[in-house]
LOVEX-605327 format. One record per residue: residue number from 1; x, y, z negated of N, C-alpha, C in turn. Coordinates in nm, 3 decimals, always signed. Each point is the difference from the previous one (the first is absolute). Layout:
// residues N
NUM_X_Y_Z_X_Y_Z_X_Y_Z
...
***
This chain:
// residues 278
1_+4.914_+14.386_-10.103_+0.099_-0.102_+0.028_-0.022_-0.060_+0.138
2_+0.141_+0.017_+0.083_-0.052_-0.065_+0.161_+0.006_-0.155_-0.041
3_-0.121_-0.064_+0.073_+0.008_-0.172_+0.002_+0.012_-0.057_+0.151
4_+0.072_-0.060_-0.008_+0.018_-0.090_+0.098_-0.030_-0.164_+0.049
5_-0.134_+0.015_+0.071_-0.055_-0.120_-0.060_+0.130_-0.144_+0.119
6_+0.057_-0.080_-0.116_+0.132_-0.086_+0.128_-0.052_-0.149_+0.060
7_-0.182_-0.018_-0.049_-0.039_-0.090_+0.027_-0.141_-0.030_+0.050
8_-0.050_+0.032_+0.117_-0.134_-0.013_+0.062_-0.004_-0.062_+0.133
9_-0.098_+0.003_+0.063_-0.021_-0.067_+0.151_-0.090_+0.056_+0.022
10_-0.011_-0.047_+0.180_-0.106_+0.036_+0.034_-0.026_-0.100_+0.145
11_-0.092_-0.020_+0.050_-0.047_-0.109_+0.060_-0.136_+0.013_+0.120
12_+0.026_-0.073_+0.105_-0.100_+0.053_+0.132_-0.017_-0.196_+0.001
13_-0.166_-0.026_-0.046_+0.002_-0.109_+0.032_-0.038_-0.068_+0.139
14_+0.005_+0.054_+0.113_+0.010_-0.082_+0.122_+0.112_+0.020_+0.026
15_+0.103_+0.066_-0.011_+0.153_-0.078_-0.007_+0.015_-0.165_+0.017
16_-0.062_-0.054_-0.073_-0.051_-0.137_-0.016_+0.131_-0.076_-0.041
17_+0.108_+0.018_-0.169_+0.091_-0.041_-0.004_+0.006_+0.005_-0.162
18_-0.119_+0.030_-0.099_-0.002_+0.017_-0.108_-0.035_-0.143_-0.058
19_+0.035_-0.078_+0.035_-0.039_-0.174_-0.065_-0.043_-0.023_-0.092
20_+0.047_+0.089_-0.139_-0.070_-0.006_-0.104_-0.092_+0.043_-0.071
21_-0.103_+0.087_+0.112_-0.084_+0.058_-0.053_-0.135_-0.123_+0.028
22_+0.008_-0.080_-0.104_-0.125_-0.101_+0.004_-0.131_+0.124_-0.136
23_-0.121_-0.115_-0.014_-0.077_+0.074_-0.022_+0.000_+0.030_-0.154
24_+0.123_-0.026_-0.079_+0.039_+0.081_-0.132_+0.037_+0.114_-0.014
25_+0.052_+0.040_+0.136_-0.001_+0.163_+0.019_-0.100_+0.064_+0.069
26_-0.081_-0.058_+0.011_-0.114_+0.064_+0.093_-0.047_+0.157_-0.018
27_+0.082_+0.040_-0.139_-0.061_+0.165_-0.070_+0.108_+0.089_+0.115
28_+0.077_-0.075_+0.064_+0.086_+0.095_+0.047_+0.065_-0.073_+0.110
29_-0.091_-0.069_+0.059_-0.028_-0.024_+0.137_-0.035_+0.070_+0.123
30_+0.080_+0.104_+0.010_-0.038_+0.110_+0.093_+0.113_+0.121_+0.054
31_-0.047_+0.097_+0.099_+0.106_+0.062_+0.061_+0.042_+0.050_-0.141
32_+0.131_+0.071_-0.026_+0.037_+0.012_-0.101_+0.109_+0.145_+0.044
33_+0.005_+0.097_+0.028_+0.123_+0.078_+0.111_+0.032_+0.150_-0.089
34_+0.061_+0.066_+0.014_+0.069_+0.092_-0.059_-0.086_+0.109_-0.044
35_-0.104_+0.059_+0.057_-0.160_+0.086_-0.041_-0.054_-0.095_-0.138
36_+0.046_-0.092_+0.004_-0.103_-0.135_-0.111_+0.100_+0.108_-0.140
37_+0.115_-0.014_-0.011_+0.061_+0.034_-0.091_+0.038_+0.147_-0.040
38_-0.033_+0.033_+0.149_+0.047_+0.203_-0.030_-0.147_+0.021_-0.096
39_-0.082_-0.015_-0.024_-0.127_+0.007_-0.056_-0.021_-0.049_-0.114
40_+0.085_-0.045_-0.064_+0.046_-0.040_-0.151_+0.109_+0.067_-0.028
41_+0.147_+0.000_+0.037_+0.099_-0.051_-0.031_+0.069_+0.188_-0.050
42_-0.018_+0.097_+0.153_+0.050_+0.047_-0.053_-0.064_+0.148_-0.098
43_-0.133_-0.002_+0.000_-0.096_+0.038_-0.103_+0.116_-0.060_-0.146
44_+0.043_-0.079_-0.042_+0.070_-0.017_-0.144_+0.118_+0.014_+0.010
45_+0.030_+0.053_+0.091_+0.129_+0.029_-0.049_+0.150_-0.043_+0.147
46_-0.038_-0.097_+0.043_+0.025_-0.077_+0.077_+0.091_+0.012_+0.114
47_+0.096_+0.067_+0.032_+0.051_+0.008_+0.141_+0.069_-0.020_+0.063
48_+0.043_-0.154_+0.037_+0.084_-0.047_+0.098_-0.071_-0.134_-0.045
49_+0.032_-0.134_+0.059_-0.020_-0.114_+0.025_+0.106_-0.068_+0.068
50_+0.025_-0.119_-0.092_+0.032_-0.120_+0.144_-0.058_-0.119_+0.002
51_-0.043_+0.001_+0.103_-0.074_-0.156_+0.031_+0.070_-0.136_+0.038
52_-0.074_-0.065_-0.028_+0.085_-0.158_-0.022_-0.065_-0.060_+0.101
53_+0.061_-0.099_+0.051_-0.079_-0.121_+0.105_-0.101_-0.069_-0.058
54_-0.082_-0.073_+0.037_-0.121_-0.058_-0.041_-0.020_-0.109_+0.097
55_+0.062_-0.001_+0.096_+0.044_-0.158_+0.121_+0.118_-0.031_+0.027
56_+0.013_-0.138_-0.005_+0.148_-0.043_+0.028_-0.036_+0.047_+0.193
57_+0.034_+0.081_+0.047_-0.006_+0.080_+0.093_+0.133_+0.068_+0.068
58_+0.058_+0.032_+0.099_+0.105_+0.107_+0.021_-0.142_+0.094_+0.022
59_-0.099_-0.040_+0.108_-0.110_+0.076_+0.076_-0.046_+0.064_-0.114
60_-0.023_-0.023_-0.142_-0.067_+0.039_-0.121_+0.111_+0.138_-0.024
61_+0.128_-0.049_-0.020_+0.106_+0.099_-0.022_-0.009_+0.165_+0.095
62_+0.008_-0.073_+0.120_-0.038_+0.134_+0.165_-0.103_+0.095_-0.040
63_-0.092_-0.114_-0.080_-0.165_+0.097_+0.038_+0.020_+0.094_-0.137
64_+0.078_-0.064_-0.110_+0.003_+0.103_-0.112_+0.071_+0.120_+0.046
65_+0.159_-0.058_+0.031_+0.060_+0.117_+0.079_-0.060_+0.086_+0.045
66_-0.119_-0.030_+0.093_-0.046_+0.128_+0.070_-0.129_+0.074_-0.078
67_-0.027_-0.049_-0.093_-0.045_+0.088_-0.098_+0.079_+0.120_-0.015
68_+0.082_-0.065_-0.097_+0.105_+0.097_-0.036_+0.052_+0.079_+0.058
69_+0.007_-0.002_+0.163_-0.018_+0.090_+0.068_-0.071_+0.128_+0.026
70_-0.122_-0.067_-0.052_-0.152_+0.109_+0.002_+0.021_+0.098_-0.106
71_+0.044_-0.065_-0.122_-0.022_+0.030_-0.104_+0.132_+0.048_-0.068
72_+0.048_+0.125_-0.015_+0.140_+0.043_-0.126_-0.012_-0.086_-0.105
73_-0.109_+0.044_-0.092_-0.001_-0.043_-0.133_+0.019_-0.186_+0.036
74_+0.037_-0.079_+0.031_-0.013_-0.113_+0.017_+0.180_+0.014_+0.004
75_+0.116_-0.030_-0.055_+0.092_+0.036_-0.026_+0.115_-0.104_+0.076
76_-0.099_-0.130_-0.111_+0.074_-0.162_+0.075_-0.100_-0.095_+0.050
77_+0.089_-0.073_+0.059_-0.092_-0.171_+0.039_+0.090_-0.094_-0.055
78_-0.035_-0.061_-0.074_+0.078_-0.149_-0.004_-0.134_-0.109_+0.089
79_+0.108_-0.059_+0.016_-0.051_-0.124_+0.149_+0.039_-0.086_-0.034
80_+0.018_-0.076_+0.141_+0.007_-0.181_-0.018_+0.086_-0.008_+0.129
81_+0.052_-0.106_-0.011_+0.080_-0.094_+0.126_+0.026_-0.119_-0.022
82_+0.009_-0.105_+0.081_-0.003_-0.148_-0.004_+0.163_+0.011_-0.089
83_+0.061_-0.055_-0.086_+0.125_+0.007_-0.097_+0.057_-0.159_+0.102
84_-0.097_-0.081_-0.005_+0.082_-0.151_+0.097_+0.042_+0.046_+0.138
85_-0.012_+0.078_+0.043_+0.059_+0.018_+0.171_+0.124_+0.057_+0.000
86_+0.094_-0.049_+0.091_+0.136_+0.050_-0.008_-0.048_+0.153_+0.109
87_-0.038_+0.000_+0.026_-0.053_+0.150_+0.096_-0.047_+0.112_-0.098
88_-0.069_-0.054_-0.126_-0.047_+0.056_-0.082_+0.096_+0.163_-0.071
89_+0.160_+0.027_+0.009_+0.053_+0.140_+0.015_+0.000_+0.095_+0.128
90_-0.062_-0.082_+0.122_+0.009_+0.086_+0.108_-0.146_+0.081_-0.055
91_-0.106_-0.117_-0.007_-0.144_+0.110_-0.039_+0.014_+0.100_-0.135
92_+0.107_-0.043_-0.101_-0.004_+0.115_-0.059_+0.097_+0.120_+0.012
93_+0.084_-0.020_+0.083_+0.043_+0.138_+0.072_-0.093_+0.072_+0.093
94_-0.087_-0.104_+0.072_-0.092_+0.090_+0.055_-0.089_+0.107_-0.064
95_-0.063_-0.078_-0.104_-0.129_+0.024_-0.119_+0.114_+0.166_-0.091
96_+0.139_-0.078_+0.015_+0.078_+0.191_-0.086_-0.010_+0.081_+0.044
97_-0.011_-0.009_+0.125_+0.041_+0.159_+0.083_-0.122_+0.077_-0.033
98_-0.147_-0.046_-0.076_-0.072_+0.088_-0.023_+0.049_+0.031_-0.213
99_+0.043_+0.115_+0.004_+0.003_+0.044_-0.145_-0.091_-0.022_-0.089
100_-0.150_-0.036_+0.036_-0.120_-0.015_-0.107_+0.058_-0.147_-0.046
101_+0.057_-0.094_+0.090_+0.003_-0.136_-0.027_+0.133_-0.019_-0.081
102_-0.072_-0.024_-0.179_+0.118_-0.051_-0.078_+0.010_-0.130_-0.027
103_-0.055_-0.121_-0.033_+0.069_-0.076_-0.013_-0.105_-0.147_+0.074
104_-0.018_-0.084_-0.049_-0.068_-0.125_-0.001_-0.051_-0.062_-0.136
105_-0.093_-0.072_+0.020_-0.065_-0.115_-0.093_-0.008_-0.103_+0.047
106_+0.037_-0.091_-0.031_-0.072_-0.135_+0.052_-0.098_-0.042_-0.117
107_-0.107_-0.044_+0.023_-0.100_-0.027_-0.072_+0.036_-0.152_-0.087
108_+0.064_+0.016_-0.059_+0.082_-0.164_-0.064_-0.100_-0.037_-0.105
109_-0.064_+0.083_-0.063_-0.153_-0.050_-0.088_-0.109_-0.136_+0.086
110_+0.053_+0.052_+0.141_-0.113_-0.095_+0.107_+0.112_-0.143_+0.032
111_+0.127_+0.001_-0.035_+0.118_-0.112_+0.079_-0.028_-0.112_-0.144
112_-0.077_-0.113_+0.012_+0.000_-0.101_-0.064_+0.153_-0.055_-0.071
113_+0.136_+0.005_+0.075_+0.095_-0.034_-0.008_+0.066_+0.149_-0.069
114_+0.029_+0.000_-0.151_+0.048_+0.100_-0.038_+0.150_+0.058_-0.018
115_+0.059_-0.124_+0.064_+0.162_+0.029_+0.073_+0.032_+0.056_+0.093
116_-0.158_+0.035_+0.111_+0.020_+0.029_+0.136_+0.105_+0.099_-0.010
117_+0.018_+0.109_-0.053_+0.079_+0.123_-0.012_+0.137_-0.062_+0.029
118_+0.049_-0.078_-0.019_+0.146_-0.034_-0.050_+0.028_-0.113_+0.137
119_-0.098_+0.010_+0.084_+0.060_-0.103_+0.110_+0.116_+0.058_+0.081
120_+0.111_-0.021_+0.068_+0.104_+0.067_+0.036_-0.053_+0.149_+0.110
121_-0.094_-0.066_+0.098_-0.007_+0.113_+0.092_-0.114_+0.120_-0.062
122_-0.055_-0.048_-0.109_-0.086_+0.121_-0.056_+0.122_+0.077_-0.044
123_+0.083_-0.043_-0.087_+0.064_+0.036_-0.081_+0.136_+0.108_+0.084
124_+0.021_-0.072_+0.098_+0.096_+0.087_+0.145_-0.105_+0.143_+0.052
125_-0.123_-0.063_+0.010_-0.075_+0.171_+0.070_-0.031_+0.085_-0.112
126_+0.033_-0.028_-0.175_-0.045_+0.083_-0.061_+0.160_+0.056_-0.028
127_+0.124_-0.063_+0.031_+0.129_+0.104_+0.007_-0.024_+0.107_+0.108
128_-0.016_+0.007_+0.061_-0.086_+0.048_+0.142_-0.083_+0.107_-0.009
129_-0.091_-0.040_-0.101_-0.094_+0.129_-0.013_+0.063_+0.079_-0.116
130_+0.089_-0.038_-0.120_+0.058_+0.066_-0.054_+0.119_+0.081_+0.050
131_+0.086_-0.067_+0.154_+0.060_+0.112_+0.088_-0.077_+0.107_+0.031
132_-0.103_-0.026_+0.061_-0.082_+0.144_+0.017_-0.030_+0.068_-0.048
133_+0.016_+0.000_-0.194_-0.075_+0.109_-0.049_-0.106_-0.030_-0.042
134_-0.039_-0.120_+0.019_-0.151_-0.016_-0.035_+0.002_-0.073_-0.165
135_-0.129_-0.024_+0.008_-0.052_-0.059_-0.140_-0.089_-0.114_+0.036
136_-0.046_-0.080_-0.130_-0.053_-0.105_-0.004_-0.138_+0.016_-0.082
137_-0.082_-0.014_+0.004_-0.119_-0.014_-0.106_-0.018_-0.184_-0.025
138_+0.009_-0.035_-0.088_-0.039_-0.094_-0.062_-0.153_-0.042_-0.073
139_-0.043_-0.072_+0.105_-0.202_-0.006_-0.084_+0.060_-0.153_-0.046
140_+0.044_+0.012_-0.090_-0.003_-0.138_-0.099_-0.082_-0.028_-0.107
141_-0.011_-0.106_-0.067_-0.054_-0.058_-0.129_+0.065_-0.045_-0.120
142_-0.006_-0.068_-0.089_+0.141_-0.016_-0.116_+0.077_-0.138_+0.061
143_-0.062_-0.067_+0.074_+0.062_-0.112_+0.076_+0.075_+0.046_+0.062
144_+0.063_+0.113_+0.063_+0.126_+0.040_+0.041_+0.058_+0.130_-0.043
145_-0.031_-0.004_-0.131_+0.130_+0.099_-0.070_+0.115_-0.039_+0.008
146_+0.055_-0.152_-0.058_+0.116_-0.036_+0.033_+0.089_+0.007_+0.142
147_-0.095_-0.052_+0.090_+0.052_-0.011_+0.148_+0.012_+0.151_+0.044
148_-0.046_+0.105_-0.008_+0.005_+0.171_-0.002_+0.152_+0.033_-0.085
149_+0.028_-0.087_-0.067_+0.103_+0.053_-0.105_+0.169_-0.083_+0.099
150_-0.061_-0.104_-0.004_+0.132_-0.078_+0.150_-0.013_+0.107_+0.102
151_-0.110_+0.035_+0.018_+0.012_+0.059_+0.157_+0.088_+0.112_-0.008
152_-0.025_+0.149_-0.125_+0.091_+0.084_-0.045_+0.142_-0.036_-0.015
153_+0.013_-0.108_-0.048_+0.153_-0.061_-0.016_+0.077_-0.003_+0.092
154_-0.079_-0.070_+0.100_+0.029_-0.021_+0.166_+0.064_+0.131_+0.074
155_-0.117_+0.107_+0.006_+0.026_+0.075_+0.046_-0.035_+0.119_-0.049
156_+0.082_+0.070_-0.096_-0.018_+0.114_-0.101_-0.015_+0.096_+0.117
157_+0.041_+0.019_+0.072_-0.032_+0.123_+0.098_-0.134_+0.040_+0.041
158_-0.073_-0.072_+0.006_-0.177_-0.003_+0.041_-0.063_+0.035_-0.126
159_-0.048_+0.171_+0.069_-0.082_+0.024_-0.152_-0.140_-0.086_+0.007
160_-0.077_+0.015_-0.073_-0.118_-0.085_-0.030_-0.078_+0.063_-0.104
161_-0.114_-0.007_+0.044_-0.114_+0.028_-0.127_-0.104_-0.146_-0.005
162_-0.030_+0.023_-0.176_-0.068_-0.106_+0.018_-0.182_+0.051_+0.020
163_-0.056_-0.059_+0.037_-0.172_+0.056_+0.019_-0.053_-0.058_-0.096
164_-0.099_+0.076_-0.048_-0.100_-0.022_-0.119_+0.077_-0.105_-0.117
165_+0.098_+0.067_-0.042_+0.070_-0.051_-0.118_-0.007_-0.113_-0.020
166_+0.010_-0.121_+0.150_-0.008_-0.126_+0.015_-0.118_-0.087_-0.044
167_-0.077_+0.040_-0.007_-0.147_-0.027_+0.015_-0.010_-0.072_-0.193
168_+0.030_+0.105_-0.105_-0.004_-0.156_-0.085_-0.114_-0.027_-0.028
169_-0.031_-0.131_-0.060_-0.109_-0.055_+0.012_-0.086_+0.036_-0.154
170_-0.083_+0.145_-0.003_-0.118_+0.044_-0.121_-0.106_+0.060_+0.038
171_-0.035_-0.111_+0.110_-0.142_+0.020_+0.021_-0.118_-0.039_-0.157
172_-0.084_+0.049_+0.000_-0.039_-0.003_-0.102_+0.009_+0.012_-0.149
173_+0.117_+0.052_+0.006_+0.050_+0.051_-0.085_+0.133_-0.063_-0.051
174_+0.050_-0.107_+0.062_+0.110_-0.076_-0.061_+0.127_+0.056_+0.012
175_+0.082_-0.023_-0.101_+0.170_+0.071_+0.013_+0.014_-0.063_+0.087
176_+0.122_+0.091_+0.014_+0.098_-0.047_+0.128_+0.075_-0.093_-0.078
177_+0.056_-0.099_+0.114_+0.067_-0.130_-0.073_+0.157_+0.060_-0.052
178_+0.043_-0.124_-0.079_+0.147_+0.042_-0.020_+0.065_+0.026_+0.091
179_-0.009_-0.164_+0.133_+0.088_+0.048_+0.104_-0.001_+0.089_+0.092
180_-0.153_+0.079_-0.032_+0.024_+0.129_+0.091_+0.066_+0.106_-0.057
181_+0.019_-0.011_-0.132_+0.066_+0.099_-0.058_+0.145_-0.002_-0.008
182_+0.072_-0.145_-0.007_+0.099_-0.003_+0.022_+0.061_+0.029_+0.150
183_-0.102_-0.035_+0.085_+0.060_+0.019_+0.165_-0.002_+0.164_+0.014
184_-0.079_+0.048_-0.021_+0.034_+0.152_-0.013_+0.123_+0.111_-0.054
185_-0.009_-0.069_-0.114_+0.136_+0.079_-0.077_+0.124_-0.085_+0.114
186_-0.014_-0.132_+0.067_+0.143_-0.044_+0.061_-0.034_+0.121_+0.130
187_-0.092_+0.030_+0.041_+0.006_+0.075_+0.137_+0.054_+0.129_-0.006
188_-0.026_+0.060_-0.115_+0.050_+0.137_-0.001_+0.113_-0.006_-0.075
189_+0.054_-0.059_-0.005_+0.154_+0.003_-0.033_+0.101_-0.008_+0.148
190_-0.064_+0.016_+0.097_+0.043_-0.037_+0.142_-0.043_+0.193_+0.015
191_+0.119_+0.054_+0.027_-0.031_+0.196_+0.046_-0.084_+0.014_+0.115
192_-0.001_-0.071_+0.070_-0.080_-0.026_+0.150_-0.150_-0.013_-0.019
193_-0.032_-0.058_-0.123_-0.165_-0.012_+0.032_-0.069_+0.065_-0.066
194_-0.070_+0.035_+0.046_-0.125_+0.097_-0.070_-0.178_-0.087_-0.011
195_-0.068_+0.054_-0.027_-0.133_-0.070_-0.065_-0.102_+0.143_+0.042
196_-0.108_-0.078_+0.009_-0.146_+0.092_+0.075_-0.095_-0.042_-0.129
197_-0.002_+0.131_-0.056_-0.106_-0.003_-0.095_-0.113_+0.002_+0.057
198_-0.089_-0.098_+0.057_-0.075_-0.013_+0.123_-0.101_-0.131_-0.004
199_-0.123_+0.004_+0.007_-0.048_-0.175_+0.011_-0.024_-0.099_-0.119
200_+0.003_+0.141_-0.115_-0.034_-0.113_-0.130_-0.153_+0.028_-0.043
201_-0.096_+0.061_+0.076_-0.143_+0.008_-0.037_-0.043_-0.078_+0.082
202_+0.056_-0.029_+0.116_-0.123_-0.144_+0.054_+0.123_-0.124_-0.045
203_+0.076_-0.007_-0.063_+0.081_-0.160_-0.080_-0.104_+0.007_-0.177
204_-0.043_+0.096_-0.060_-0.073_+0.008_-0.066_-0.147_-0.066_+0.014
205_-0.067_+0.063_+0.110_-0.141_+0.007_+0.093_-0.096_+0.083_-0.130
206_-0.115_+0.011_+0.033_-0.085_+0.100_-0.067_+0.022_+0.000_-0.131
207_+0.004_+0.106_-0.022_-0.022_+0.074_-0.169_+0.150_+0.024_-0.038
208_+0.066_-0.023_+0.090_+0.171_+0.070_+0.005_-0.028_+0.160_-0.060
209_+0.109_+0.032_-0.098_+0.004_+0.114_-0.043_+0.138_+0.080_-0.013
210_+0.048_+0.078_-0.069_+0.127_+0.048_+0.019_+0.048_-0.067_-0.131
211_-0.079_-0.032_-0.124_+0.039_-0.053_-0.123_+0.022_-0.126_+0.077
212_-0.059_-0.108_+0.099_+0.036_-0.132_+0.002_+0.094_+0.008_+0.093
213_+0.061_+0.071_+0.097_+0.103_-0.019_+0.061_+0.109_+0.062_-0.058
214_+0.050_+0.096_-0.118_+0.059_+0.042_-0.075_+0.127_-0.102_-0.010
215_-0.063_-0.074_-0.008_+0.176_-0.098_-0.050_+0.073_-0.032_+0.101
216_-0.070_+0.017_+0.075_+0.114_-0.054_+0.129_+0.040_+0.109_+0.086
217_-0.045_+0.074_-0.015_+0.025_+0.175_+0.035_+0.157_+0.044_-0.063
218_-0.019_-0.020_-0.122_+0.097_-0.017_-0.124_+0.125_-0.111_+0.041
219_-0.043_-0.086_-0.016_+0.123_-0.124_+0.070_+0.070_+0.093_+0.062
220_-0.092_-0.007_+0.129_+0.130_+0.059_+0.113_+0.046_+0.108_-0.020
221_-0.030_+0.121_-0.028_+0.045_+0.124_-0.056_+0.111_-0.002_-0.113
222_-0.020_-0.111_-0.046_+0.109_-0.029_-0.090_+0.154_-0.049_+0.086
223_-0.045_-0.069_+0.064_+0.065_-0.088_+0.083_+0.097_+0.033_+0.123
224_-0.101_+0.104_+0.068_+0.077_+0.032_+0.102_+0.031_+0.136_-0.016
225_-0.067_+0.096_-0.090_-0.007_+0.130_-0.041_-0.069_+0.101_+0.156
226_-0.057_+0.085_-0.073_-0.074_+0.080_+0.140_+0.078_+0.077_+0.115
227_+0.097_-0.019_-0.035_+0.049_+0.045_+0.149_+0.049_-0.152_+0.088
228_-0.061_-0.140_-0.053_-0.005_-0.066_+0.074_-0.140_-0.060_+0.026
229_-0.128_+0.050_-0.032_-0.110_-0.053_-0.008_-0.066_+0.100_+0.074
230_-0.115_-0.045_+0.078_-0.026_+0.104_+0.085_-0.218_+0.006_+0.048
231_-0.086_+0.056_-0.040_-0.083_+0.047_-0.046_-0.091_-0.078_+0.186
232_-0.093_-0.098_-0.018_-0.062_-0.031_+0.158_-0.152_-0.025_-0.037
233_-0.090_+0.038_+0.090_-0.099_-0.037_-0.030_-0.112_-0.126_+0.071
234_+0.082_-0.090_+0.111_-0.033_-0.135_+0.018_-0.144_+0.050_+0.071
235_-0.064_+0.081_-0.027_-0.128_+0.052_+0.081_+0.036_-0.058_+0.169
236_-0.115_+0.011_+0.052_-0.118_-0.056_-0.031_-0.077_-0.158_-0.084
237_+0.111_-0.065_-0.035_+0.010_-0.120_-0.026_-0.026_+0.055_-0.160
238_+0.054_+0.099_-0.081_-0.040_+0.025_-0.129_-0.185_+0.018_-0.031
239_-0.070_+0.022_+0.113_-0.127_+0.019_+0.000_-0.097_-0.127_+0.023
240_+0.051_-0.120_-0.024_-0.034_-0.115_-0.007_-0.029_+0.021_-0.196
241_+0.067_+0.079_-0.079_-0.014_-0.028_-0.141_-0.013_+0.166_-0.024
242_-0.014_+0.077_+0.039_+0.026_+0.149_-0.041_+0.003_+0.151_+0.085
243_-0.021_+0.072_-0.046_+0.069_+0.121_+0.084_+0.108_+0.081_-0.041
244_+0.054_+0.043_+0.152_+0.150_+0.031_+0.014_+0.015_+0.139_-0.126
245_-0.067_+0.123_-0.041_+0.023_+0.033_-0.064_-0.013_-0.026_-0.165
246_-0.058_-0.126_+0.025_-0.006_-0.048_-0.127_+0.149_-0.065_-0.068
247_+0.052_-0.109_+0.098_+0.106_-0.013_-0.005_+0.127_+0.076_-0.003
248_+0.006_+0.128_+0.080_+0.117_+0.118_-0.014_-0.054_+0.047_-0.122
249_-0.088_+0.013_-0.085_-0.047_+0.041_-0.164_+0.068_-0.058_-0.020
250_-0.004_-0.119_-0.033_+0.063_-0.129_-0.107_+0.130_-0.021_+0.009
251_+0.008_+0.041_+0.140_+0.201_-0.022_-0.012_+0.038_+0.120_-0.068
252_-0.058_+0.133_-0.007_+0.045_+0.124_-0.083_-0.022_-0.037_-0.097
253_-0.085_-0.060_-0.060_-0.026_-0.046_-0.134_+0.084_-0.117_-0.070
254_+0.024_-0.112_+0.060_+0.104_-0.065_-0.045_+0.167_+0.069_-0.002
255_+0.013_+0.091_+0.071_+0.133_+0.058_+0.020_-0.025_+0.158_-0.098
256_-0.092_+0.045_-0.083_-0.003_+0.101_-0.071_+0.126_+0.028_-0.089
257_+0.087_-0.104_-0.041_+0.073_-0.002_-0.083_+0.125_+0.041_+0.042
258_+0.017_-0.023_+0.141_+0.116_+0.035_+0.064_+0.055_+0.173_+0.034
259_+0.132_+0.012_+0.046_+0.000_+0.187_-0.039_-0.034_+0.024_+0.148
260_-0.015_+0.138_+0.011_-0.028_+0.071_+0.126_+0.104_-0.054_+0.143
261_+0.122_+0.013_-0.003_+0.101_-0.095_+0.086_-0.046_-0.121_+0.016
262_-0.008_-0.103_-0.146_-0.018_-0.189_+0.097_-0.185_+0.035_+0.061
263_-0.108_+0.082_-0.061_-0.117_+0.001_+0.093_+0.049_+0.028_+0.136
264_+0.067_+0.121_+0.043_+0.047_+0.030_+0.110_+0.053_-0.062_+0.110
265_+0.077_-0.100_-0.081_+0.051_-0.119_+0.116_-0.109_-0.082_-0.004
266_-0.058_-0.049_-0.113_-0.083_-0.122_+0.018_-0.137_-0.014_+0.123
267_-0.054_+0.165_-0.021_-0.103_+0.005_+0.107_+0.042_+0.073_+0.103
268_+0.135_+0.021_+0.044_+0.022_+0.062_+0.138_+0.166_-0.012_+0.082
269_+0.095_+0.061_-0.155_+0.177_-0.011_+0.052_+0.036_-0.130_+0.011
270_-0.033_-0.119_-0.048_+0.039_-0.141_+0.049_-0.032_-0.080_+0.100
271_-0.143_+0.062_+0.021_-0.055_-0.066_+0.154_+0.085_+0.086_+0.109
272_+0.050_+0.139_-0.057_+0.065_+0.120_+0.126_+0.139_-0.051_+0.031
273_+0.007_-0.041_-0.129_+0.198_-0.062_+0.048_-0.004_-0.146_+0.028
274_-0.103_-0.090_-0.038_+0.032_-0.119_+0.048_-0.027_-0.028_+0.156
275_-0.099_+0.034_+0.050_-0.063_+0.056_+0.138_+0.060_+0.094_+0.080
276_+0.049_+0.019_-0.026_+0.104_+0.158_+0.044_-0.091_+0.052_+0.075
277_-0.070_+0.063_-0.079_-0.167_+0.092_+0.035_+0.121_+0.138_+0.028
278_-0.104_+0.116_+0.064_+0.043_+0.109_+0.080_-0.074_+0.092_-0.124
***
């Protein structure tokens, strides 16, 4: 089965633009570059990637770009751009003209103010990036499922995925709350968004298994069905609680039940069509 991993990074720390690497990440405090992952990744199976931003950066965005340059198997970049600047569609026409570059994130897990999304001129450069073709990644929490669900309303044209199935909160083993369960089923009733089965072994933290993330694996699979859910492995940041083939186990293992087609999209045809991978 080809997998497509639709969620990793990678990172050069004298860049000097990673802010949040204080000393809770210290396990993975270090150069981090595309050899780091050919040496795991595609030994299981593994072959294509897209990498995500990891600095509110354009310079973070460039330097991935030119990875992806180096590298085929590196398919996409999602990036970053300031969303408050009215200049902010000239840099992403610039940032299109390279094909690796699909969409943006803004890191809204880090924006204290969980309306930011919905201020008028964010809300004008993300019609903007949905002219281009592009996409949105969403790193949210259950504090803005609702405001994710206005934003779709707003502007159904902007596809969107959500990252790590909105972080719900079972660390240690606790369910996910109601209202994350209810904000979910409202998101995928919107055709536009999709969900990253991605980032639920470090929302767990140690002794995460495929039996304890099972239910929420399930949720969304229920929810958005697998040709809208899409298979990431959050590495190097998953190695704060685990290793990466431990985690691509467990997602085969929670998804055993599913037929040969929804596996197919789940670990490779949904990241290929939402990304408009080559």
């Amino acid at each position: 089965m080809q997998v497509i991993d639709a969620h990793q990074h990678f990172w050069k720390i004298d860049r000097g633009d990673y802010f949040w690497m204080d000393d809770s990440v210290a396990a993975i405090r270090r150069d981090i570059l595309p050899p780091d992952l050919q040496a795991i990744a595609p030994p299981l199976g593994v072959t294509a990637t897209v990498v995500v931003q990891a600095a509110a950066t354009v310079e973070e965005t460039e330097f991935l770009l030119s990875l992806a340059k180096q590298h085929n198997w590196i398919q996409g970049v999602v990036g970053w751009v300031d969303l408050t600047l009215e200049s902010t569609p000239e840099t992403l026409a610039t940032l299109a003209r390279d094909p690796h570059f699909k969409g943006i994130r803004p890191m809204l897990q880090d924006i204290e103010d969980s309306h930011w999304i919905l201020q008028p001129v964010v809300m004008e450069n993300l019609k903007q990036l949905a002219k281009l073709g592009l996409s949105m990644d969403a790193l949210i929490t259950p504090r803005h499922l609702d405001i994710i669900n206005q934003l779709a309303n707003e502007i159904p044209e902007l596809p969107m995925v959500i990252d790590h199935c909105a972080k719900p909160v079972i660390a240690a083993g606790n369910a996910a709350s109601d209202d994350w369960h209810k904000g979910i089923r409202q998101l995928a009733e919107h055709p536009q968004i999709y969900c990253k089965l991605s980032g639920l072994a470090n929302e767990y933290g140690n002794g995460w298994s495929a039996d304890s993330l099972s239910p929420i694996a399930q949720c969304v699979l229920e929810c958005f069905g697998a040709e809208r859910v899409m298979w990431g492995s959050d590495w190097p940041v998953l190695e704060l609680v685990g290793e990466y083939g431990d985690w691509l186990q467990a997602a085969k293992t929670m998804t055993q039940h599913c037929s040969e087609a929804e596996r197919q999209a789940l670990f490779s045809g949904t990241a290929s069509r939402f990304y408009r991978l080559n």
